[in-house]
PDB file of the backbone (N, CA, C, O) and the ligand in Angstrom, with CONECT records:
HET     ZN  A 101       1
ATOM      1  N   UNK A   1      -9.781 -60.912  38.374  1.00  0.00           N
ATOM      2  CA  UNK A   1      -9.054 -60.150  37.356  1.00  0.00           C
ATOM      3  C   UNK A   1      -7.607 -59.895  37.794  1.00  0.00           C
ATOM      4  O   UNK A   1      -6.631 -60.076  37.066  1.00  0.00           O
ATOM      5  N   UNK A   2      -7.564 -59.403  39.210  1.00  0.00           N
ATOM      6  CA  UNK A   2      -6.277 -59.147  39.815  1.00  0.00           C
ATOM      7  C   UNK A   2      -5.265 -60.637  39.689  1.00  0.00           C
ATOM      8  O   UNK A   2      -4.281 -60.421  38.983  1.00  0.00           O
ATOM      9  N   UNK A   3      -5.302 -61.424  39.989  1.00  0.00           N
ATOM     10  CA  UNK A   3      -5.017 -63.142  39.777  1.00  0.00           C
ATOM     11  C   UNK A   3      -4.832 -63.171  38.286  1.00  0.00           C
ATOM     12  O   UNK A   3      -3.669 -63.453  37.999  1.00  0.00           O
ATOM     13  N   UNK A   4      -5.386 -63.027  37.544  1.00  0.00           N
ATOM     14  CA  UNK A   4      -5.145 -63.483  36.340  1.00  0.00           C
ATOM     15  C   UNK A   4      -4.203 -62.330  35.439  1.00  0.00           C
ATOM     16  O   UNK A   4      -3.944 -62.556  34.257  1.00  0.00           O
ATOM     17  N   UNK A   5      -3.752 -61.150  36.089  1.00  0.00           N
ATOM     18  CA  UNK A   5      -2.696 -60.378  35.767  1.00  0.00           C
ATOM     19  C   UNK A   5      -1.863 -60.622  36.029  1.00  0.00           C
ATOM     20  O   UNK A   5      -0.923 -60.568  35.237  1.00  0.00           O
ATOM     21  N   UNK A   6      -1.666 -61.190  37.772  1.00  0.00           N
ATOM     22  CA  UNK A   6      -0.260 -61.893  38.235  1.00  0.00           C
ATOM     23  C   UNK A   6       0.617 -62.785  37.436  1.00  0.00           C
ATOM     24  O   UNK A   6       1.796 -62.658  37.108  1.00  0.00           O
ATOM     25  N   UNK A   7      -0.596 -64.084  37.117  1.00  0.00           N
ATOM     26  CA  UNK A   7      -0.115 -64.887  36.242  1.00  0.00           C
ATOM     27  C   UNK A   7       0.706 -64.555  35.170  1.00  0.00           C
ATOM     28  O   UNK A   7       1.896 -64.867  35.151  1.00  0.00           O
ATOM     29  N   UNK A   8       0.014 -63.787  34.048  1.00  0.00           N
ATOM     30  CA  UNK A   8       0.560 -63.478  32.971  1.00  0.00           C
ATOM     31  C   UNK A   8       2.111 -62.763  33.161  1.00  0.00           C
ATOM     32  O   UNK A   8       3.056 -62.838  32.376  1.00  0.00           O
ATOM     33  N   UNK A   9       2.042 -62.009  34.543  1.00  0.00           N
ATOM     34  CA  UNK A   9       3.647 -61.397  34.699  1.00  0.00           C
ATOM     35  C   UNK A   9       4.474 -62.447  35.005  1.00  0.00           C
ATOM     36  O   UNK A   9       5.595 -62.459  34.495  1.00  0.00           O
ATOM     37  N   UNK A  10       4.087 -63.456  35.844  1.00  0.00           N
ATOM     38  CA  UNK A  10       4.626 -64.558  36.401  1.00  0.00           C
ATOM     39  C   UNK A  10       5.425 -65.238  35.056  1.00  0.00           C
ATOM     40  O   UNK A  10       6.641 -65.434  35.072  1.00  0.00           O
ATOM     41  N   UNK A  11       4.925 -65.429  34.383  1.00  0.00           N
ATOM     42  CA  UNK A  11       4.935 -66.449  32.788  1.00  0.00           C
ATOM     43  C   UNK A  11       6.119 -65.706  32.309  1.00  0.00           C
ATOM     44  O   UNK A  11       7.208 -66.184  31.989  1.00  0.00           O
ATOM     45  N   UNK A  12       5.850 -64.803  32.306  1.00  0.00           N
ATOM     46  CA  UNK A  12       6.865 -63.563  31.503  1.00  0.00           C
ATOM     47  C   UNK A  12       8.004 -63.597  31.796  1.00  0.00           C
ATOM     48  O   UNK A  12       8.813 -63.672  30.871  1.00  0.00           O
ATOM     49  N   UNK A  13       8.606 -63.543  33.513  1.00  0.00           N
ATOM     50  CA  UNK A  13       9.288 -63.479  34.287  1.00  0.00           C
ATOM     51  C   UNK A  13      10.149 -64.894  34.096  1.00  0.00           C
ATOM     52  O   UNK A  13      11.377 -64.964  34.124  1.00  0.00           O
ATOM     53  N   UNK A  14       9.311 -65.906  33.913  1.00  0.00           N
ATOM     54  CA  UNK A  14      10.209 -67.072  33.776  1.00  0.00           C
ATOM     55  C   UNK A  14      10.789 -67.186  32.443  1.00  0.00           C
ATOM     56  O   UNK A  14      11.987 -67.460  32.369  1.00  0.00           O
ATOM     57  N   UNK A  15      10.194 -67.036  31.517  1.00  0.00           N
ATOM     58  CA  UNK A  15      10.792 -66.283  30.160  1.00  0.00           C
ATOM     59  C   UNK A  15      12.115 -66.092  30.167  1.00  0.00           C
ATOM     60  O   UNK A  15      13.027 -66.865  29.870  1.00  0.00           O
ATOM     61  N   UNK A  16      12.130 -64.530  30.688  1.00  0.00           N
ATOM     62  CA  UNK A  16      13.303 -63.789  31.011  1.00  0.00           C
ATOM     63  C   UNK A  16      14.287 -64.810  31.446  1.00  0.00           C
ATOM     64  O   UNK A  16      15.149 -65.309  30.722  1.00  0.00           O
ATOM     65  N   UNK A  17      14.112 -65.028  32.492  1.00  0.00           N
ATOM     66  CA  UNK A  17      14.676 -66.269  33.041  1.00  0.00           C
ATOM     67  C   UNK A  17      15.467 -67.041  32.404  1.00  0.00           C
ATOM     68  O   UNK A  17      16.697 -66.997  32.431  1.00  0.00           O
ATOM     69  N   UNK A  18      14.780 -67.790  31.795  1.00  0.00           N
ATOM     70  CA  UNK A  18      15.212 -68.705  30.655  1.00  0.00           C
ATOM     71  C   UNK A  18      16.606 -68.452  29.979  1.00  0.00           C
ATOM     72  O   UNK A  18      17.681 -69.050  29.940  1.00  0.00           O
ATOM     73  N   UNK A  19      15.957 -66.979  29.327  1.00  0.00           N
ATOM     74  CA  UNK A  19      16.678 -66.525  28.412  1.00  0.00           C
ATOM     75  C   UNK A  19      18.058 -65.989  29.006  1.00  0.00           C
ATOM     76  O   UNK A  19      19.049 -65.834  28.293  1.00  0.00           O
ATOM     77  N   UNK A  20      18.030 -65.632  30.808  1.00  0.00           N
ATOM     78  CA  UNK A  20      18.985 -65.036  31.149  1.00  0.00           C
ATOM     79  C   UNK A  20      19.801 -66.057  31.431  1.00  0.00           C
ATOM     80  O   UNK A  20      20.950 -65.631  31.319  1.00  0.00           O
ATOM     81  N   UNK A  21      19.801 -67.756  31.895  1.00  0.00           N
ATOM     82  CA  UNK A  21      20.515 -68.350  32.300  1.00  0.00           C
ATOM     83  C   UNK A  21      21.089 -69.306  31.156  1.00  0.00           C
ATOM     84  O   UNK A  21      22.086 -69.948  31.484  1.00  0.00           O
ATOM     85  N   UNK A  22      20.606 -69.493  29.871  1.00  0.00           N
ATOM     86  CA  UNK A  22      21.257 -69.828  29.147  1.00  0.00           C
ATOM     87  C   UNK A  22      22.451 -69.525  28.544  1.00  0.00           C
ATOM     88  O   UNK A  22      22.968 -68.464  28.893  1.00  0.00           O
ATOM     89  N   UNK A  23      23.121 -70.318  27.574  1.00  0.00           N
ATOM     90  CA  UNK A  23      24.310 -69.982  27.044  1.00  0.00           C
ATOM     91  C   UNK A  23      24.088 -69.085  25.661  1.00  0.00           C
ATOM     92  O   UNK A  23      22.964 -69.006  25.166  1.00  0.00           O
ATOM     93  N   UNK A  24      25.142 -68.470  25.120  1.00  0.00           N
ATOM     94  CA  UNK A  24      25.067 -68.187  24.192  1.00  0.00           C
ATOM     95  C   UNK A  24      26.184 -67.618  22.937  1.00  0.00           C
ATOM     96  O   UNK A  24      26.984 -66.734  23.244  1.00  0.00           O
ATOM     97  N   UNK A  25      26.176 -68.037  21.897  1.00  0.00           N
ATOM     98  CA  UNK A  25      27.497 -68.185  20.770  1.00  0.00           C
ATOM     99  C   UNK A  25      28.078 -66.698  21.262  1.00  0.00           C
ATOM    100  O   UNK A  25      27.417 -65.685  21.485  1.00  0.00           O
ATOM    101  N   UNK A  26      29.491 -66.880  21.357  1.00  0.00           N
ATOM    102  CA  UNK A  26      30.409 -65.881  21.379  1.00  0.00           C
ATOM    103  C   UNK A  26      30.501 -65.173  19.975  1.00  0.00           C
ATOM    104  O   UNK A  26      30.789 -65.825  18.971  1.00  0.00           O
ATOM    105  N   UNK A  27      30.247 -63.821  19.933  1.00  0.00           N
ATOM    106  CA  UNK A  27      30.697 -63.698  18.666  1.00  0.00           C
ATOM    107  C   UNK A  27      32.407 -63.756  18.216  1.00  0.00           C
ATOM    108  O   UNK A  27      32.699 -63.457  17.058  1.00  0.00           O
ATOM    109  N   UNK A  28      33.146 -64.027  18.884  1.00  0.00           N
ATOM    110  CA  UNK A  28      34.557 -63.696  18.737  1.00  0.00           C
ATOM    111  C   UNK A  28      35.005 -65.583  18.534  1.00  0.00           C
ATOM    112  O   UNK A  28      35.832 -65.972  17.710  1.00  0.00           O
ATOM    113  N   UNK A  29      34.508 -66.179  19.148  1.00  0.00           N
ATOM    114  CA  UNK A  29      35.037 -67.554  18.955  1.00  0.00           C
ATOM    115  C   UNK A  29      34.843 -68.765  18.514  1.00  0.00           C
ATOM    116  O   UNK A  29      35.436 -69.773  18.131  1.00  0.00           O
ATOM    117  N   UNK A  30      33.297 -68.099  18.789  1.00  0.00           N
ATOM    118  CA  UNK A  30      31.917 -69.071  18.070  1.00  0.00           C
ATOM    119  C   UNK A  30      31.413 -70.114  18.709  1.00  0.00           C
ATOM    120  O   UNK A  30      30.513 -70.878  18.361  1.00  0.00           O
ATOM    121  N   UNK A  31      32.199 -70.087  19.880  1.00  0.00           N
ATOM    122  CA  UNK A  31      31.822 -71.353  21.005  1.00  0.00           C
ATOM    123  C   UNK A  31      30.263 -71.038  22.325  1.00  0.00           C
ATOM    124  O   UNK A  31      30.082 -70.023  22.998  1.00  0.00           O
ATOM    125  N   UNK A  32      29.739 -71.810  22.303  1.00  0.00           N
ATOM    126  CA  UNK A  32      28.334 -71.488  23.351  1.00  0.00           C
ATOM    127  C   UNK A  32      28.778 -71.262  24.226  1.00  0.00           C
ATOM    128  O   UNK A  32      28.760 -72.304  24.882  1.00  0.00           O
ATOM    129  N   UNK A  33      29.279 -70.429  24.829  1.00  0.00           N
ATOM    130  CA  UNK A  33      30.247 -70.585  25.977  1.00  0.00           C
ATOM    131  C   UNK A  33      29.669 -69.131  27.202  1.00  0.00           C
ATOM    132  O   UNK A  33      29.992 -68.979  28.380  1.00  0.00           O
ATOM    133  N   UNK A  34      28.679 -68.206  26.272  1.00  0.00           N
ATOM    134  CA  UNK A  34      28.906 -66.952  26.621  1.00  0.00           C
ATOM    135  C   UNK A  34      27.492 -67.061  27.675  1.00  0.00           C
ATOM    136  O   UNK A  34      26.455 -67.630  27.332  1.00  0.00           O
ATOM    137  N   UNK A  35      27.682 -66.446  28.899  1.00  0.00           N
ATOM    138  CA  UNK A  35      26.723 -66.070  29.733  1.00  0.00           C
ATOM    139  C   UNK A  35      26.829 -64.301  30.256  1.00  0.00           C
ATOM    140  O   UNK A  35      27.660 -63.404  30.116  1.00  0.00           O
ATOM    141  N   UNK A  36      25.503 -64.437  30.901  1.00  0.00           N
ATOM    142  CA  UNK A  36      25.103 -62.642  31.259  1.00  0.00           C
ATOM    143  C   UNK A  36      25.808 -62.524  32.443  1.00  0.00           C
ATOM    144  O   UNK A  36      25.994 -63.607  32.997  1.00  0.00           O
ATOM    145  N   UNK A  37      26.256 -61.563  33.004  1.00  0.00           N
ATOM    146  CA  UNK A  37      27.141 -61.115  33.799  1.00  0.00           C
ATOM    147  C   UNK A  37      26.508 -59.925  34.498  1.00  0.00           C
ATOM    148  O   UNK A  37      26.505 -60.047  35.723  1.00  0.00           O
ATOM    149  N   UNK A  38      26.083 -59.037  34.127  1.00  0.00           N
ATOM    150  CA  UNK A  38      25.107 -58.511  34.742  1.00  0.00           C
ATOM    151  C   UNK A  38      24.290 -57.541  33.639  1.00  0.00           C
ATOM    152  O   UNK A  38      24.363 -57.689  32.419  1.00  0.00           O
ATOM    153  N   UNK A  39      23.612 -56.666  34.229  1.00  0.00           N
ATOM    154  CA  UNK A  39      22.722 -55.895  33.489  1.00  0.00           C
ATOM    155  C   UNK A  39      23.772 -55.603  31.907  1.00  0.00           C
ATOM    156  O   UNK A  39      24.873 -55.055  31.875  1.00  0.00           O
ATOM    157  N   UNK A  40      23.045 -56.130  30.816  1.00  0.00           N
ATOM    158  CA  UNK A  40      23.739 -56.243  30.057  1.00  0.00           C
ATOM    159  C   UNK A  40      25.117 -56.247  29.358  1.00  0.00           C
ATOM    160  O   UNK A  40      25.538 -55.872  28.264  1.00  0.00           O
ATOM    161  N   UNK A  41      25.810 -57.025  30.816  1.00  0.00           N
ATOM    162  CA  UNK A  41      27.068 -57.399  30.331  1.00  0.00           C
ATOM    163  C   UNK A  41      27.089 -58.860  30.025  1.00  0.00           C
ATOM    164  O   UNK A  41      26.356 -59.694  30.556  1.00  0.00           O
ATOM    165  N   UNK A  42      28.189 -59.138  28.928  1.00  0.00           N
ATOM    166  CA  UNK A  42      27.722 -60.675  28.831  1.00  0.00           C
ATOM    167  C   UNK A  42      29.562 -61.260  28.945  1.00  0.00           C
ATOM    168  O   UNK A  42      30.515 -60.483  28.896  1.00  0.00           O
ATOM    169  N   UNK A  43      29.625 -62.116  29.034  1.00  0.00           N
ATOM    170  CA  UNK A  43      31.180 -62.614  29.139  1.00  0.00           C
ATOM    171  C   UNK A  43      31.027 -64.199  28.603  1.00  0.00           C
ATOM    172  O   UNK A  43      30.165 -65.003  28.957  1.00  0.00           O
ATOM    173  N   UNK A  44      31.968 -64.380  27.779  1.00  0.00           N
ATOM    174  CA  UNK A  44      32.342 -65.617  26.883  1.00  0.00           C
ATOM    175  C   UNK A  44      33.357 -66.587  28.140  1.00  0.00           C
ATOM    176  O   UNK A  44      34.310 -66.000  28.654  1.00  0.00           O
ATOM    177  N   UNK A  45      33.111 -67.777  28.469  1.00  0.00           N
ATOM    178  CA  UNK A  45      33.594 -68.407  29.199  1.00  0.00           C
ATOM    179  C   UNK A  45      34.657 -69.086  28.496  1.00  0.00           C
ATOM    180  O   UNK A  45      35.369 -69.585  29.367  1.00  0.00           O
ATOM    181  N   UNK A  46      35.019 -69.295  27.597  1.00  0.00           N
ATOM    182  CA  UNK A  46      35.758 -69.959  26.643  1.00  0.00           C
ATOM    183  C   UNK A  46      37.128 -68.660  25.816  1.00  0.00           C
ATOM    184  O   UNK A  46      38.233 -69.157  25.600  1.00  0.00           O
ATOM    185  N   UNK A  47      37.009 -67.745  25.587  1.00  0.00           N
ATOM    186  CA  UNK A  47      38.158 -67.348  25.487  1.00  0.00           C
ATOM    187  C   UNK A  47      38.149 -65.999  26.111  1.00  0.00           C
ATOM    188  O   UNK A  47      39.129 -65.270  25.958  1.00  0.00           O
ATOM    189  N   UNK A  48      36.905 -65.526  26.948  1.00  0.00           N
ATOM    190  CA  UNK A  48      37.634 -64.827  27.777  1.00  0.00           C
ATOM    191  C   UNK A  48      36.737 -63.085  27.770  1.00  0.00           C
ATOM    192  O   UNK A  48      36.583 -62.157  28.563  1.00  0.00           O
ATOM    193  N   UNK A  49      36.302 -63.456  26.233  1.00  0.00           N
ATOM    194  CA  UNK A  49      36.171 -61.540  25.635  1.00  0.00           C
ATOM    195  C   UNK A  49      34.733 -61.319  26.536  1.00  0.00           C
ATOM    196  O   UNK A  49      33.938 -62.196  26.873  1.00  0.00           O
ATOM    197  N   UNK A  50      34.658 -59.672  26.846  1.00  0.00           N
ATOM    198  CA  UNK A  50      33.786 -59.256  27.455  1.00  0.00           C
ATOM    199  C   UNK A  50      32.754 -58.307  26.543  1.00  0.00           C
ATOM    200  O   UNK A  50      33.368 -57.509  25.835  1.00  0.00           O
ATOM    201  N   UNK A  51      31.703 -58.264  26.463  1.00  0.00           N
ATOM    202  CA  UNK A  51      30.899 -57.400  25.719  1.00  0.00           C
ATOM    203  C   UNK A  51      29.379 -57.070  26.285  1.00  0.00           C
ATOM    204  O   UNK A  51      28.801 -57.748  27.134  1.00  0.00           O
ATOM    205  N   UNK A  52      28.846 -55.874  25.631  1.00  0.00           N
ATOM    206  CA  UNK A  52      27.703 -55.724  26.024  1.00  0.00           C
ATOM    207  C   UNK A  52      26.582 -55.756  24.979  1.00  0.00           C
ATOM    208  O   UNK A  52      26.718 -55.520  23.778  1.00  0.00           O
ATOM    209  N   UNK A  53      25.483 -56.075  25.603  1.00  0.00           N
ATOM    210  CA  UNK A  53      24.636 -56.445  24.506  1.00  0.00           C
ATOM    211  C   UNK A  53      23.504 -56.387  25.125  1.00  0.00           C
ATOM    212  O   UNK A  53      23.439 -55.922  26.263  1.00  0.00           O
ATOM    213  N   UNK A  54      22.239 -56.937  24.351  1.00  0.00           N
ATOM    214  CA  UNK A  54      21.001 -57.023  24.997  1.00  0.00           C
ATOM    215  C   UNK A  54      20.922 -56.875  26.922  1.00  0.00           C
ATOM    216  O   UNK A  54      21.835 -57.290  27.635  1.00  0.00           O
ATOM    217  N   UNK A  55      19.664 -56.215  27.462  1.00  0.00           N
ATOM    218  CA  UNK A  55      19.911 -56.336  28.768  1.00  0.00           C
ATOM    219  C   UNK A  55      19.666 -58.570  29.092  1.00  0.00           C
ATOM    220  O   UNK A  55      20.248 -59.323  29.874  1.00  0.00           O
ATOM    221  N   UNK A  56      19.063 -58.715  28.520  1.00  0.00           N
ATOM    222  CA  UNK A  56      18.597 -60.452  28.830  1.00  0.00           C
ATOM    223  C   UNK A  56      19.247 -61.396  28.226  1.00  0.00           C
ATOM    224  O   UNK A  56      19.608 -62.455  28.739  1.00  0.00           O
ATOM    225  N   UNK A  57      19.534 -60.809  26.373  1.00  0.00           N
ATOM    226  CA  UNK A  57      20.605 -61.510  25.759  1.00  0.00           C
ATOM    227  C   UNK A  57      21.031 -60.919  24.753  1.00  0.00           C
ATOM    228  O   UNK A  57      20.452 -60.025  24.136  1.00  0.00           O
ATOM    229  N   UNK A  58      22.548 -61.601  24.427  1.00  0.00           N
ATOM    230  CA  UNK A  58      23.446 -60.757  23.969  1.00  0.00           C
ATOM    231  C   UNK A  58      22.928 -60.575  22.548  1.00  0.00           C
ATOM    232  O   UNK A  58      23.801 -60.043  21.863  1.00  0.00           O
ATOM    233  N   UNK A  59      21.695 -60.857  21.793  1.00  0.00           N
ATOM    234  CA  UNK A  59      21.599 -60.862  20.636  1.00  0.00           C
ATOM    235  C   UNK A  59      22.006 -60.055  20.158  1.00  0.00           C
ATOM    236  O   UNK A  59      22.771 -60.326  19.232  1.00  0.00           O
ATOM    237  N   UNK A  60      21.731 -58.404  20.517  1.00  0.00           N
ATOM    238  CA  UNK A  60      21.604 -57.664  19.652  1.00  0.00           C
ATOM    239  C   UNK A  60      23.538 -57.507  19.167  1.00  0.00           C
ATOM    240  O   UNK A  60      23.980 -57.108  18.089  1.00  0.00           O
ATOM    241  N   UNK A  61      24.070 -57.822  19.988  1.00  0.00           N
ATOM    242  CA  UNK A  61      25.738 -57.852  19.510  1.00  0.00           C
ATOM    243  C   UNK A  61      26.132 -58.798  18.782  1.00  0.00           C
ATOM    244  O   UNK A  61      27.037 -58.624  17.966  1.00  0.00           O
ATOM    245  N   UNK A  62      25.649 -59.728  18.913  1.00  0.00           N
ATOM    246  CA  UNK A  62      25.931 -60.936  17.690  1.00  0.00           C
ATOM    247  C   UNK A  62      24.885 -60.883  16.471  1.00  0.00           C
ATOM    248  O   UNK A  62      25.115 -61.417  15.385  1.00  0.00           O
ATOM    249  N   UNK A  63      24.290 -60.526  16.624  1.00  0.00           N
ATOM    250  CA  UNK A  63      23.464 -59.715  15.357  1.00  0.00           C
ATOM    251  C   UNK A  63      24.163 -59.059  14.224  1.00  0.00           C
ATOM    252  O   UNK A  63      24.235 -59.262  13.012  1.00  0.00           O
ATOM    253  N   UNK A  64      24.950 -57.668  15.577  1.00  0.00           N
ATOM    254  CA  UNK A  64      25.475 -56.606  14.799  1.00  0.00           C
ATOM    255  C   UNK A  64      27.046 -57.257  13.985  1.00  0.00           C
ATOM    256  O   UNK A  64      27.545 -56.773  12.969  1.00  0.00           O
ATOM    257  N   UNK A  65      27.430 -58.108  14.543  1.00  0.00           N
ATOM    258  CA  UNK A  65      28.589 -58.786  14.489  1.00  0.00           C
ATOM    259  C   UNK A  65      28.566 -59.681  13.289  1.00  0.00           C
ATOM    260  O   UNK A  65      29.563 -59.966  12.624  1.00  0.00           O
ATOM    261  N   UNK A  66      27.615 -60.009  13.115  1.00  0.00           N
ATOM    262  CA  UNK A  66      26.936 -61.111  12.300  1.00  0.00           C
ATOM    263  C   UNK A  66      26.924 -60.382  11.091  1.00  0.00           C
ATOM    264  O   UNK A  66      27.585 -60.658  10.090  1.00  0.00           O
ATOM    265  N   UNK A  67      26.171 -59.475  11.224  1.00  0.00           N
ATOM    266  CA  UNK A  67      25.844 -58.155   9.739  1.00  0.00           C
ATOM    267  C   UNK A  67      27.230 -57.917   9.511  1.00  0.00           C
ATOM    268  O   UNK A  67      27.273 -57.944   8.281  1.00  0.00           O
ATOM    269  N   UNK A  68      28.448 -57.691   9.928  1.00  0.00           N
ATOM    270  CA  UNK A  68      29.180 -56.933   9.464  1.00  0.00           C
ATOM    271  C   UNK A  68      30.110 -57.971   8.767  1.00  0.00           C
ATOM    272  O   UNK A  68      30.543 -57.714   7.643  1.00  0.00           O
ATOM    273  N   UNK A  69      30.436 -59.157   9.409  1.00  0.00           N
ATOM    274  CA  UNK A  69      30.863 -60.050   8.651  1.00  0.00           C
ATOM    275  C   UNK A  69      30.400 -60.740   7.128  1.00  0.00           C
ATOM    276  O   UNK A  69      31.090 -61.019   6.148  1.00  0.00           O
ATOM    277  N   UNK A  70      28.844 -60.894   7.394  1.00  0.00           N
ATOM    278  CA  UNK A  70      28.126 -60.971   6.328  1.00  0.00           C
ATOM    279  C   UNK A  70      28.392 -59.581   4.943  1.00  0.00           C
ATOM    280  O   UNK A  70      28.433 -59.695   3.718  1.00  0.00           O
ATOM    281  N   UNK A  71      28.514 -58.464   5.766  1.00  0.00           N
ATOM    282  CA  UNK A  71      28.621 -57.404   4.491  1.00  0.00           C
ATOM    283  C   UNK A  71      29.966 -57.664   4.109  1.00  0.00           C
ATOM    284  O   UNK A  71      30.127 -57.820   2.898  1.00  0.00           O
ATOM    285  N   UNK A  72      30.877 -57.743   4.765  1.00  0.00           N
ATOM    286  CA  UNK A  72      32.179 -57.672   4.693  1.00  0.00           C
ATOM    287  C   UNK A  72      32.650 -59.363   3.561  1.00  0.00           C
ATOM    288  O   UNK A  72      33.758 -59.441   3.029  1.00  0.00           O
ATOM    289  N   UNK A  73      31.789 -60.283   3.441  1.00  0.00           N
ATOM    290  CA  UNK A  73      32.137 -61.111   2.361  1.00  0.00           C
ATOM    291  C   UNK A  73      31.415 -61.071   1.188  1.00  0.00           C
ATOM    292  O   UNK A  73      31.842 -61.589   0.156  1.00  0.00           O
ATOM    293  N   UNK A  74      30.087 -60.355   1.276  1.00  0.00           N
ATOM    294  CA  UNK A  74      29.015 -60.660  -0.105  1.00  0.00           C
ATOM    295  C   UNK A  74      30.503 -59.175  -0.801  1.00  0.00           C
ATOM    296  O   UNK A  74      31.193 -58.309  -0.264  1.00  0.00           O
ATOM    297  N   UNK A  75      30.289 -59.697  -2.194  1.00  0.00           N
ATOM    298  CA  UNK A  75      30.857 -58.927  -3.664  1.00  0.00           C
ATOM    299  C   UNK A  75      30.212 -57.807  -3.209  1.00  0.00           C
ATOM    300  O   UNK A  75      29.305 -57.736  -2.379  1.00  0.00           O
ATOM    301  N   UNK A  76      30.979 -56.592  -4.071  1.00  0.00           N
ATOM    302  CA  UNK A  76      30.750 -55.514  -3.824  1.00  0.00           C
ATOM    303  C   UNK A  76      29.409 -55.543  -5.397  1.00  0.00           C
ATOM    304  O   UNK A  76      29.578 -56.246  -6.393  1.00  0.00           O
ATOM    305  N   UNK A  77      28.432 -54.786  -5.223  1.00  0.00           N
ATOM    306  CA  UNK A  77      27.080 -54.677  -6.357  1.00  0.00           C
ATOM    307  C   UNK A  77      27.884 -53.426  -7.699  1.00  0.00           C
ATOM    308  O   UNK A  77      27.236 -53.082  -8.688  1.00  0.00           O
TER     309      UNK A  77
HETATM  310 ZN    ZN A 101      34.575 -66.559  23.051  1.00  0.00          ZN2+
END
């Protein structure tokens, strides 16, 4: 039982992983350029801007970034 808990954290862990060493769209430039920097700092390699966001990935800032642009072009109701 003990073994087969390890595993499942193990799995998880590489996950994270994954997710921490990949790239990811800048919201400011739009280029894949952006990596984690540390506990949820993320930095755009391509023009430079610094932001914080998710601790693993920056989604939740390009999310929010995403929404506001999106509100900011749909017609007003
Ligand atoms: Zn950028």
């Amino acid at each position: 039982m003990g073994s087969r808990y390890g595993a499942k954290i193990r799995k998880r862990e590489q996950a994270v992983l994954k997710r921490q060493r990949a790239l990811y769209e800048c919201p400011k430039c739009g280029k894949k350029k952006v990596r984690r920097r540390g506990y949820a700092k993320w930095e755009c390699r391509a023009c430079g801007a610094e932001f914080a966001g998710g601790a693993y990935s920056p989604e939740t800032t390009v999310g929010s970034a995403a929404r506001k642009i999106l509100s900011a072009i749909a017609p007003p109701k």
